[in-house]
N, C-alpha and C positions, 0 to 999 in steps of 0.2 A: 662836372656833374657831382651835386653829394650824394653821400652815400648816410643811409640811415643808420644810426647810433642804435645799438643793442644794450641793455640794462644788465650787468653784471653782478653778482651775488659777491659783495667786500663783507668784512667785519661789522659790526653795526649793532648797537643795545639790542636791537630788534632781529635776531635771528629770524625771523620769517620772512622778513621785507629784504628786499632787494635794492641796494641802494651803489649809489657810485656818485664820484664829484669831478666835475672840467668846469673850465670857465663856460657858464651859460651865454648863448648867443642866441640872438633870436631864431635864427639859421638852424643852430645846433639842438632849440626845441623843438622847431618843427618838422624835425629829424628826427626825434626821439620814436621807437616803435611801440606797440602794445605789449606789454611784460607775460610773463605766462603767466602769471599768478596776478591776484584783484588788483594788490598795489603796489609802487615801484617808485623809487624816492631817488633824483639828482638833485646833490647839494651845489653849489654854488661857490667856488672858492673865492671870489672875489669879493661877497658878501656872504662869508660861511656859516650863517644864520638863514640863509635862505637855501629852500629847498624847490624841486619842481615836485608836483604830485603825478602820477601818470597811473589810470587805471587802466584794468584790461579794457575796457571799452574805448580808449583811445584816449579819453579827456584827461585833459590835462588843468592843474592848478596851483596857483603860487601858495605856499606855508614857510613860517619862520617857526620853525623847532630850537628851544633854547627849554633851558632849565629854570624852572617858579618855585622857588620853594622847597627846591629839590627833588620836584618833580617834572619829568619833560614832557612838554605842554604840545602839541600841534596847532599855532593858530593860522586859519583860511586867509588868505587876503584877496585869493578872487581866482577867478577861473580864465585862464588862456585860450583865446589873446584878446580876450575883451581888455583884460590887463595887460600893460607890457611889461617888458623886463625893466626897464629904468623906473617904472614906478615901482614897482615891487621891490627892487632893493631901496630903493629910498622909505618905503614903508618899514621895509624889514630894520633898519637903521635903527627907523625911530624908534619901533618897536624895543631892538634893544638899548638904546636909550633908554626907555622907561623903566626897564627891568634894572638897570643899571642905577638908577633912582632909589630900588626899594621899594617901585611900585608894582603891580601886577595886572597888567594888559588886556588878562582875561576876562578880571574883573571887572576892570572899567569898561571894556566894551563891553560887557554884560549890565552893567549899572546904565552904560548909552541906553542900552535898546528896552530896557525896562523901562525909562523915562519916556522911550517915543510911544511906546503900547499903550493902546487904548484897554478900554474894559471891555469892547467887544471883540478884540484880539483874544483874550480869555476864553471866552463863549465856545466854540469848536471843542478846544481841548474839555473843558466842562462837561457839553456835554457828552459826546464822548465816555467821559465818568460814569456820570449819571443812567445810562444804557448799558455799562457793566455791571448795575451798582443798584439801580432804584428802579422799580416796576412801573414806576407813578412818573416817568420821569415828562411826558407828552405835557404833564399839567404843569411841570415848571420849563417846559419850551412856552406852553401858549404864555406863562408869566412874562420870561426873558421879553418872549416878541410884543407882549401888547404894554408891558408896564414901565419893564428896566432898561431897556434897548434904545427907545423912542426917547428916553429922559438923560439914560448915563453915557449909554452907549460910546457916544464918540469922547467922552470925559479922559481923559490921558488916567490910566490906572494910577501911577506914583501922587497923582494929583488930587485923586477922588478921596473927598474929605468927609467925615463925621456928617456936619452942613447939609452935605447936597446929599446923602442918603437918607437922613433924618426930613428932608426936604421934600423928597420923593412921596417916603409913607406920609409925612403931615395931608401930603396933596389929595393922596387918593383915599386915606382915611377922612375928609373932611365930607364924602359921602357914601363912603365903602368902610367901615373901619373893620370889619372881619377880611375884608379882601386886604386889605391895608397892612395888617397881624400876617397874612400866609407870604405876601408878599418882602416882608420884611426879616422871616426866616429863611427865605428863597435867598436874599443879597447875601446876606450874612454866608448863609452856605456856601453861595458864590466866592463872596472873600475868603473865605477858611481856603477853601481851597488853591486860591491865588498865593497866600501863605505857605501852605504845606508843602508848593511849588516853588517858592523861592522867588515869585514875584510881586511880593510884599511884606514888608515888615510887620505890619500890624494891618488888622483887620479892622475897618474905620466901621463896619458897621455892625459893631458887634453893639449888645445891650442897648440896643436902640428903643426910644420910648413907643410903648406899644398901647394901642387903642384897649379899651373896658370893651369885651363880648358878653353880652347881654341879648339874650332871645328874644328876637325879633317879630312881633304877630302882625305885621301890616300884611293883611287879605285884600283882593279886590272887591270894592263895594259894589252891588247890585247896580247903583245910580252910575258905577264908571267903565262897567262893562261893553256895553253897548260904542262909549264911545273910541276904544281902545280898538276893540274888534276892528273898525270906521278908519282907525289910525294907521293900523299897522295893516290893512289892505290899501290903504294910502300910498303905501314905502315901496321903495323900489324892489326886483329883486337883486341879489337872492336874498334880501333880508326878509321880505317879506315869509318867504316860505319856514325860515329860520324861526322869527316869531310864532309862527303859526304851528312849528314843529313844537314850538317849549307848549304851545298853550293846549295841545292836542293829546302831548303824553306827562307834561309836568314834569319831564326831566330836567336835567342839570343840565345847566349852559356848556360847561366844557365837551360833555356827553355829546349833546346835539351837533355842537360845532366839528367835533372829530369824528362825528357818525359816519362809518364804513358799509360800501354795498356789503364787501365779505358778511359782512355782523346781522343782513337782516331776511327774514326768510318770510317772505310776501307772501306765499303761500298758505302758511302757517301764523301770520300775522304776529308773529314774535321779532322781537329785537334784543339780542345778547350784547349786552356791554361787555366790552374783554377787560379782564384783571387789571391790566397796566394802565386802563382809564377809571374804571368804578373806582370812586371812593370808599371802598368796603374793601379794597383789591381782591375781589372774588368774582369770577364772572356770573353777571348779572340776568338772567331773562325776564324781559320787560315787555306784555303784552299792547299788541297795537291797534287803536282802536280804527276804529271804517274811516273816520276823515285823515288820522293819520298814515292808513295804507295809500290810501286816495295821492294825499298828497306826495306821496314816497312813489306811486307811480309817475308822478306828473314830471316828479323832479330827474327819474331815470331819463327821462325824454332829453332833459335838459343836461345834465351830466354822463351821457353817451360813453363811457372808455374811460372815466375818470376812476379809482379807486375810493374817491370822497364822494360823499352823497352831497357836500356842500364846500366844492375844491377850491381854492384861493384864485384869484382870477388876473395875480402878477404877479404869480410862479408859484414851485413846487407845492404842494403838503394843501392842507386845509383851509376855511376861513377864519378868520381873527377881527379881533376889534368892534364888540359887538357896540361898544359908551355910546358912540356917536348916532350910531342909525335910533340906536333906543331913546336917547335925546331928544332924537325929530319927534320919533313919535309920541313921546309924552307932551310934545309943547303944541303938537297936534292935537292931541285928547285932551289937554290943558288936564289934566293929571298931575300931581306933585305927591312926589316920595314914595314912588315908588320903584323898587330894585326887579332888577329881571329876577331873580333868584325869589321875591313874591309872588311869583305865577307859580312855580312850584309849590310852594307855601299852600295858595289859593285850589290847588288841583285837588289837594291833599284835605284841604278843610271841605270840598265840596262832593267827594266820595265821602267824609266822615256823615256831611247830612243823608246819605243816601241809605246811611246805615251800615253802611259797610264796615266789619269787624276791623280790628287793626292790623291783624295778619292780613288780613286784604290788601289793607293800604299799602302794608310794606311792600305785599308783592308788586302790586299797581304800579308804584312810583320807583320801585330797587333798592327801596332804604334798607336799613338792619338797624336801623331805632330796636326792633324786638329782635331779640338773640337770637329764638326760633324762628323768626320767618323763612329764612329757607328752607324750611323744614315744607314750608308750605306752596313753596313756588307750583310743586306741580298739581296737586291738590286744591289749590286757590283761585289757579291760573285761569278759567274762568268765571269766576266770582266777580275776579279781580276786574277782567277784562269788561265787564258788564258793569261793575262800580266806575270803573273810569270813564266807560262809555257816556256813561248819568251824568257824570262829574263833567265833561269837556261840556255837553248839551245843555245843562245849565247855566255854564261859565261862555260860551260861543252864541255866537248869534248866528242866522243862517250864512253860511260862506260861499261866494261865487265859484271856486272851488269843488263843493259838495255836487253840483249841479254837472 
């Protein structure tokens, strides 16, 4: 019958760990007990570069402890018994082999595993960052997932070149180029970071050639409203409601997309953007006009328990990816050149005919173009509500919706 091996407190650089050496057996590991303390080291005299790991929770695992540089290094070779002992010293050999070279084992597996990482292996730890770090950070997930992800994503990071970054923004600047510019600061940050970690030498997309931002005035013309309205009750949902949300309050696409029940008080027909999404990072109250409460009920019906007013429908978090549905519907309206982001535009130009002062507008739409407008949110707040009201009724046609 064996009998279980107890861990012994010997001499050891490591006064705190517990260490002891016999020839390892596979018998004699799985004899080994749990140490009182986290972790407990048998050396191997047969190959006295190898060690057993044993924590208090039982597990156990192979390491070769040898000196780099003159410094003593612990590398993992793998966990017991998925590993065996004959492989583990034959690892452990080569291991000091290498060292015995002049070279440094740590590194090279370190240099492996950098080579096999992709860019979206980066992603997690990022963002992560970014949620300690930046209030705005939702606006560079929805980037990550709709723009960098889809194109880089699976790119092996050692591999991601100057090329295919500069490739990226060409792409989506050929009809976004202000989207093109944010997006292009977003990689770049990405890489900095991949750097400052140590899994990159240089940052390939740094100074990358950036689009002319030029103010853009394409409004919806009278003669293409009607057919738009037409189009985008055409669409499936949830785009449709999505559409009809931007055309209803003229908000920002990001805004809409990550629109939270938390954020909207039906009642009160206000809708508070929170700091870490407004573009202003100030939170925002955005009044809501009758079709858009309307529709904000219709959409509870359909969103039941979700925390998104408009939740992703193949997993966690929000919707994303607005290009494609907006596509259909422009090639349905037969419309050209025009960006989601000019419905906002148009909302704004169509409270201006209404008369409505520019602290209205601000408050209407959440912008802070005027310094003061918040000064005016609660003051304005229904001026505002009553300008945008005009503004949707002009720019809408009647909606099956409404009814």
């Amino acid at each position: 019958m064996s009998t279980a091996l107890s861990l012994t407190r010997l001499p050891s650089p490591s006064k705190r760990t517990p260490t002891t050496r016999l020839k390892l057996t596979e018998q004699r590991i799985a004899n080994l007990v749990k140490p009182r303390v986290s972790l407990a080291y048998v050396y191997d005299t047969v190959t006295p570069s190898l060690a057993i790991r044993v924590a208090s929770t039982g597990g156990r695992s192979f390491v070769v402890v040898k000196k780099i540089n003159g410094t003593t290094q612990r590398i993992t070779l793998g966990r017991y018994p998925g590993l065996r002992l004959d492989d583990a010293r034959q690892a452990a050999r080569t291991i000091a082999g290498e060292i015995a070279k002049g070279d440094n084992p740590v590194a090279l597996r370190k240099a492996a595993r950098a080579r096999k990482a992709k860019l979206s292996d980066l992603w997690p730890a990022y963002l992560s960052h970014l949620k300690q770090r930046n209030r705005t950070w939702r606006r560079d997930k929805q980037r990550w997932e709709t723009e960098v992800s889809p194109a880089l994503g699976k790119k092996a990071l050692a591999e991601l070149s100057r090329s295919d970054c500069q490739g990226l923004i060409d792409r989506i600047g050929a009809d976004r180029p202000i989207a093109a510019n944010r997006v292009a600061a977003f990689l770049s940050a990405l890489l900095n970071f991949a750097v400052r970690s140590d899994r990159l030498a240089v940052n390939p997309a740094r100074g990358l050639i950036r689009f002319q931002e030029t103010s853009r005035s394409r409004v919806l013309k009278s003669d293409e409203l009607e057919n738009l309205m037409k189009a985008i009750e055409a669409e499936r949902e949830p785009w449709v409601s999505v559409f009809l949300m931007l055309m209803f309050t003229g908000a920002r696409r990001g805004s809409v997309l990550s629109l939270r029940w938390e954020d909207i008080d039906l009642g009160a027909a206000i809708w508070t953007i929170p700091a870490e999404v407004a573009k202003n990072k100030t939170a925002t109250p955005i009044p809501l006009t009758e079709p858009a409460v309307k529709l904000l009920q219709q959409q509870l019906e359909r969103a039941a328990g979700e925390p998104w007013v408009f939740p992703s429908a193949i997993g966690a978090g929000h919707l994303v990816g607005l290009p494609k549905a907006w596509a259909r519907v422009l090639r349905r309206a037969e419309i050209k050149n025009l960006r989601i982001h000019d419905i906002r535009r148009s909302v704004g130009t169509a409270m201006a005919r209404t008369g409505a002062s520019p602290h209205v507008i601000a408050t209407g739409l959440g912008h802070r173009s005027i310094a003061s407008a918040r000064a005016y949110v609660r003051l304005a707040g229904e001026d505002a509500r009553q300008a945008l009201s005009e503004a949707v009724a002009s720019l809408t046609t009647a909606s099956p919706r409404d009814g």
